[in-house]
MIVOTOR-692853 format. One record per residue (C-alpha): residue number from 0; residue in three letters; x, y, z. Coordinates in steps of 0.5 Angstrom, whole numbers, plus 500, padded with zeros to 3 digits. Each point is the difference from the previous one (the first is absolute). Example, Ala and Ser with C-alpha at 12.3 -4.5 7.8 and 13.67 -1.06 7.14 Angstrom:
BEGIN
@gupa:0 senu:Ala east:525 north:491 up:516
@gupa:1 senu:Ser east:502 north:507 up:498
This chain:
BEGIN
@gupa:0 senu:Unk east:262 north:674 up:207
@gupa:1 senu:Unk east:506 north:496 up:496
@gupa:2 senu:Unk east:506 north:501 up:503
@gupa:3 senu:Unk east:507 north:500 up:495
@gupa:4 senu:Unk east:498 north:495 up:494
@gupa:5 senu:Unk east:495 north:495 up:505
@gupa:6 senu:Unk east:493 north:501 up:498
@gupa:7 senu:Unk east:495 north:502 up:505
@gupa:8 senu:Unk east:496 north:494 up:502
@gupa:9 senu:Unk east:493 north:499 up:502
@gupa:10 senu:Unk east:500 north:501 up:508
@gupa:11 senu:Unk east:504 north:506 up:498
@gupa:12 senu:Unk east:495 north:502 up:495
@gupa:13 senu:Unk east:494 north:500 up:505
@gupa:14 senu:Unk east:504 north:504 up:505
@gupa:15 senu:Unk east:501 north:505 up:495
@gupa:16 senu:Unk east:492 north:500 up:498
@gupa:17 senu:Unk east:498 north:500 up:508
@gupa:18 senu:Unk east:505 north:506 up:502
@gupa:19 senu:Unk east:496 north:504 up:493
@gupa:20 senu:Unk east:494 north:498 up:503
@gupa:21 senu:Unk east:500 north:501 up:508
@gupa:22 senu:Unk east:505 north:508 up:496
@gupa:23 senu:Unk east:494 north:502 up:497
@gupa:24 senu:Unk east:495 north:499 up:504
@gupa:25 senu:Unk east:505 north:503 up:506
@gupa:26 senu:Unk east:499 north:506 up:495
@gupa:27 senu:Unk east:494 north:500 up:498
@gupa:28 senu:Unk east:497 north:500 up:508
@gupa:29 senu:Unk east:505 north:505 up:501
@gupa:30 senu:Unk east:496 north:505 up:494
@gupa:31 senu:Unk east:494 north:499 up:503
@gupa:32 senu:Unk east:503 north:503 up:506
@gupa:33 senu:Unk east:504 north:505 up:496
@gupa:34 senu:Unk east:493 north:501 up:497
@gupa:35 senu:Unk east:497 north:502 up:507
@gupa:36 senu:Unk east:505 north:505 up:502
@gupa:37 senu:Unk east:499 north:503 up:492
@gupa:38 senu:Unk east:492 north:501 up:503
@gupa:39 senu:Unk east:502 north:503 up:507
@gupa:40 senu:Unk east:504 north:505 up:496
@gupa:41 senu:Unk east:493 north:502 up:495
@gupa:42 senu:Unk east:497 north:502 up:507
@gupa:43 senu:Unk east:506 north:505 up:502
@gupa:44 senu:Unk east:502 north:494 up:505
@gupa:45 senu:Unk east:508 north:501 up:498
@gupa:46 senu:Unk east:504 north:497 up:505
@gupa:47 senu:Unk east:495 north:494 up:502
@gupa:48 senu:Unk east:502 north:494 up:498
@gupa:49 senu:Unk east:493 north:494 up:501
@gupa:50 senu:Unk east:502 north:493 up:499
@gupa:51 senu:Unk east:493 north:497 up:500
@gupa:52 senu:Unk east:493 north:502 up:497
@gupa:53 senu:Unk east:498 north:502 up:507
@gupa:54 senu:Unk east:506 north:504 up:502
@gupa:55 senu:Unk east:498 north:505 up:494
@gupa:56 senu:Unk east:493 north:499 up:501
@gupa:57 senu:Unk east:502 north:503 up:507
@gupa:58 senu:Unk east:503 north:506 up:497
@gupa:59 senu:Unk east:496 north:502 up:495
@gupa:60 senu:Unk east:494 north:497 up:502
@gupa:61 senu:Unk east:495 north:495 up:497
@gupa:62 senu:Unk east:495 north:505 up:496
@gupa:63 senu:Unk east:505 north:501 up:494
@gupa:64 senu:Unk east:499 north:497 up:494
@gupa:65 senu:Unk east:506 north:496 up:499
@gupa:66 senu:Unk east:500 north:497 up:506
@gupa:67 senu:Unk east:494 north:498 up:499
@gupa:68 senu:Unk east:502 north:498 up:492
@gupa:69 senu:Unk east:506 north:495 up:505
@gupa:70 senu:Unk east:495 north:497 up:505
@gupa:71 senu:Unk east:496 north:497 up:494
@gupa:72 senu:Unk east:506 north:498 up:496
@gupa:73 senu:Unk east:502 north:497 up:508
@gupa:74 senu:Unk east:493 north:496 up:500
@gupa:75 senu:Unk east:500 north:497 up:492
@gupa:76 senu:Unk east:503 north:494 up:500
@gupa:77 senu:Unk east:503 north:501 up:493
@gupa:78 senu:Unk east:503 north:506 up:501
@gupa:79 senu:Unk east:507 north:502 up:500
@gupa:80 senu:Unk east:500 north:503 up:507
@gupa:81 senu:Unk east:497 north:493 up:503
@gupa:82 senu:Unk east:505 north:496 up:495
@gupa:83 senu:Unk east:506 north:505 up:504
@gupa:84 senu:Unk east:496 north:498 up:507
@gupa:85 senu:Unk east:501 north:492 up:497
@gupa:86 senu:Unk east:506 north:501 up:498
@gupa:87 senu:Unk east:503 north:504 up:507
@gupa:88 senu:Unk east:497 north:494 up:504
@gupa:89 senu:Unk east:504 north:495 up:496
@gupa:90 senu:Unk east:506 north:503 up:500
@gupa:91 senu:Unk east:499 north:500 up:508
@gupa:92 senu:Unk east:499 north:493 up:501
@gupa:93 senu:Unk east:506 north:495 up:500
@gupa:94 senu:Unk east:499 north:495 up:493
@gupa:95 senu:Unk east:497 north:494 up:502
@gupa:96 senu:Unk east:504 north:494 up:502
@gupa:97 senu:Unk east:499 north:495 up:494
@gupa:98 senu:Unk east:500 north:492 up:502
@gupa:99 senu:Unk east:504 north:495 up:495
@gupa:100 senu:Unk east:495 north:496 up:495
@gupa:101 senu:Unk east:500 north:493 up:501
@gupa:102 senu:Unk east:495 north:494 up:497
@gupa:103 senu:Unk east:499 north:500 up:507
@gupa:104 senu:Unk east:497 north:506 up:502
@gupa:105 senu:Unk east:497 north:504 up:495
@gupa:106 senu:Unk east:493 north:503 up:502
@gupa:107 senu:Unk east:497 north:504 up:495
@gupa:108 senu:Unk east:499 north:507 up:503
@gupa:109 senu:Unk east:497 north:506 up:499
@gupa:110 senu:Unk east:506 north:505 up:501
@gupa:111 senu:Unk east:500 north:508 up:501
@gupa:112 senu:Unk east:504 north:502 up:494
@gupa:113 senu:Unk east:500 north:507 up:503
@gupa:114 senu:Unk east:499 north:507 up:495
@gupa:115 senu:Unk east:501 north:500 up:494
@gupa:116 senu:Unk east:508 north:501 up:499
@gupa:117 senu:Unk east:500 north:500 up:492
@gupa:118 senu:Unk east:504 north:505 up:495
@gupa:119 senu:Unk east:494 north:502 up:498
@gupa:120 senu:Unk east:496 north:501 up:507
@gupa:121 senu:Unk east:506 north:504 up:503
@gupa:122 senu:Unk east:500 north:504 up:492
@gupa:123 senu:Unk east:491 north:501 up:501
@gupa:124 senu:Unk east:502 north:502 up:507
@gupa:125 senu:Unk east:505 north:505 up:499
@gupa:126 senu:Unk east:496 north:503 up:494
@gupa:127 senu:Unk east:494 north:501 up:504
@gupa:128 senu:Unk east:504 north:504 up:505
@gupa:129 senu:Unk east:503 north:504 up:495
@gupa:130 senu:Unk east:493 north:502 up:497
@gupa:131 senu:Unk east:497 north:502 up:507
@gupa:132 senu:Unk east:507 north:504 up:502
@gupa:133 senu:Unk east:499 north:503 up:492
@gupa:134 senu:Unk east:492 north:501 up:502
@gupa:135 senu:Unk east:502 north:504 up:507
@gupa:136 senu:Unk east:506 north:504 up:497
@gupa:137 senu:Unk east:495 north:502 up:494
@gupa:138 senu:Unk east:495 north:501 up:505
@gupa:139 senu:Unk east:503 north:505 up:505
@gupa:140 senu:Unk east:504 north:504 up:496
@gupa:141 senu:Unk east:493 north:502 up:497
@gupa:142 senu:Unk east:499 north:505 up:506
């Protein structure tokens, strides 16, 4: 982010970092939904378009086994769709406002530190998407 010969400093560094993040966890929700929409397709439901685990358990009914594959990957808390859940969530809220520290008022506090924004997390999130949409695809081109 350095502009001519002027090093970027370490706001700019941040900024850069945040805009990565909030980037890849915008694409990777948007897989997931990209993800439901490849799973109405399977089911002949070509010009549905579902946004959510209900809309396509709705149309393709809550008996096949891939919707039961993603209701328990909704309910277990490490799994890649309840991580895209937490993250989704975070990126709705507004970031907390942050008091100034002083030797006057500091109170040791626990702080919810949200999902797990880490390279590393989002890397084992996007992997695990790909591996389901790969196990699908292999699945239903069996038929």
């Amino acid at each position: 982010m350095a502009t001519g010969d002027r090093p970027a400093n370490e706001a700019e560094l941040a900024l850069g970092r945040e805009a990565a993040i909030q980037g890849t966890i915008e694409l990777l929700l948007r897989s997931r939904q990209l993800l439901l929409v490849m799973i109405a397709r399977l089911y002949q439901k070509r010009n549905e378009e579902p946004a959510t685990l209900e809309e396509l358990a709705s149309l393709v009914g809550e008996h096949p086994g891939d919707i039961a594959r993603l209701r328990e990957l909704e309910k277990a808390s490490g799994s890649w769709w309840n991580h895209l859940d937490q993250l989704e969530m975070s990126q709705s809220r507004p970031p907390a406002t942050r008091k100034s520290v002083s030797a006057e008022n500091i109170i040791a506090i626990s702080a919810d530190t949200g999902p797990d924004r880490s390279a590393q997390a989002l890397r084992r999130t996007l992997s695990a998407m790909k591996n389901f949409a790969d196990d699908l695809e292999e699945q239903h081109s069996e038929w």
